[in-house]
Every structure is written in structure tokens, then in C-alpha cells.
C-alpha positions as CSV (number, residue, x, y, z in Angstrom):
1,X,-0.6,2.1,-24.8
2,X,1.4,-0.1,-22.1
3,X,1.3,-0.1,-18.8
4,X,4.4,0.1,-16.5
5,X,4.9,0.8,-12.7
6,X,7.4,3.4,-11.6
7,X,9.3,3.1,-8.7
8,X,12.2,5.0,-7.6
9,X,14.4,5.7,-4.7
10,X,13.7,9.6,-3.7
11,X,17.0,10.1,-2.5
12,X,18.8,9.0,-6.2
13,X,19.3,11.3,-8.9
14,X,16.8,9.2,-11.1
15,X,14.0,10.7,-9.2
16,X,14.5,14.0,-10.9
17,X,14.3,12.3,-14.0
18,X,11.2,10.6,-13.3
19,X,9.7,14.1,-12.4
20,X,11.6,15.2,-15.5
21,X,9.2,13.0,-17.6
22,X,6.3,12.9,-15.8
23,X,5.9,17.1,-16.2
24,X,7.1,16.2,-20.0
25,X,4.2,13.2,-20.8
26,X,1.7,14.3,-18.0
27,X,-0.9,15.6,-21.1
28,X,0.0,12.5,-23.1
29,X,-0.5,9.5,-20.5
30,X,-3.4,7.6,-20.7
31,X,-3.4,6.7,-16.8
32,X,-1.1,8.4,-14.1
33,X,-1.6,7.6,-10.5
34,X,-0.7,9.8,-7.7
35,X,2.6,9.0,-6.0
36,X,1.3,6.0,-4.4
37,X,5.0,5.8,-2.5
38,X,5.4,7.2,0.7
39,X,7.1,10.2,-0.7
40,X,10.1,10.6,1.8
41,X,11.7,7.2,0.8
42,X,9.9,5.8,-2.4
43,X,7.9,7.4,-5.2
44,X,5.8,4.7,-7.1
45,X,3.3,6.0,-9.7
46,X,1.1,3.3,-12.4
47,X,1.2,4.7,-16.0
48,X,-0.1,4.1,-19.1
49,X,1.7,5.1,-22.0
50,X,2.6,4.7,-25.2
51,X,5.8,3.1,-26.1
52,X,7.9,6.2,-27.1
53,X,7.3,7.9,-23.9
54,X,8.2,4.4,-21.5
55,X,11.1,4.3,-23.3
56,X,12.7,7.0,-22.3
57,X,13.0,6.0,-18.3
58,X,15.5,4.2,-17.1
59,X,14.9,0.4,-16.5
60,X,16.2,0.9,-13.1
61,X,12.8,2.5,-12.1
62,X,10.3,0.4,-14.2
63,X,8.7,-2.4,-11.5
64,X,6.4,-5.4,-11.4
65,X,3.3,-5.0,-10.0
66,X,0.2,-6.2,-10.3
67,X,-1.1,-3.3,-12.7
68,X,2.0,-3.4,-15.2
69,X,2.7,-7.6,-14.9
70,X,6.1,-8.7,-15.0
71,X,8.7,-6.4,-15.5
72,X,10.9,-7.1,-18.9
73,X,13.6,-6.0,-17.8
């Protein structure tokens, strides 16, 4: 499993894809946060996950933070 932070703008059309695969991998994540964003302008979440399922987010939305590290990206 790797960790990764997700962060996206709520007003772009990648947050519906991040809500997308969160309902999708929710039973299959290791570690899922709440929406630690505000919500109204940001949704952040910390996840861990195996490769297969990271991969199919955008890079856009994957962050650095102290729980994933340095984003590869």
C-alpha cells in the first residue's frame, strides 16, 4: 500500500472524479481521512492504497504533505 494526499479544487470537474473513486476504492483503502479541506473551496483527503487504485487519479490532484512525502509528480 502507498500513501498519497488528495487535494482538489471543489469547483473543477476533477472533484467528481475524486468522489468518483473514492465511492469506487472506499472498501479497498487501507486509510481514508475525512475531507480534511474546508469543503466549499478545497477537498483534501490522506489515503492509503494500493498502487492500481492511485493510479487511476489524476496527478493534478495527488499533493505533498507530510503523510504521503514528496509528491512524484
Amino acid at each position: 500500500m502507498k500513501r498519497a494526499t488528495i487535494c482538489v479544487d471543489a469547483d473543477s470537474p476533477e472533484r467528481q472524479v475524486v468522489l468518483d473513486w473514492l465511492s469506487r476504492w472506499q472498501g479497498k483503502l487501507l486509510h481514508c481521512s475525512p475531507n480534511e479541506g474546508c469543503g466549499c473551496c478545497v477537498d483534501l483527503y490522506n489515503v492509503e492504497a494500493t498502487e492500481e487504485a492511485l493510479s487511476e487519479l489524476p496527478s493534478s490532484v495527488l499533493a505533498s504533505s507530510d503523510w504521503a512525502g514528496q509528491c512524484a509528480t
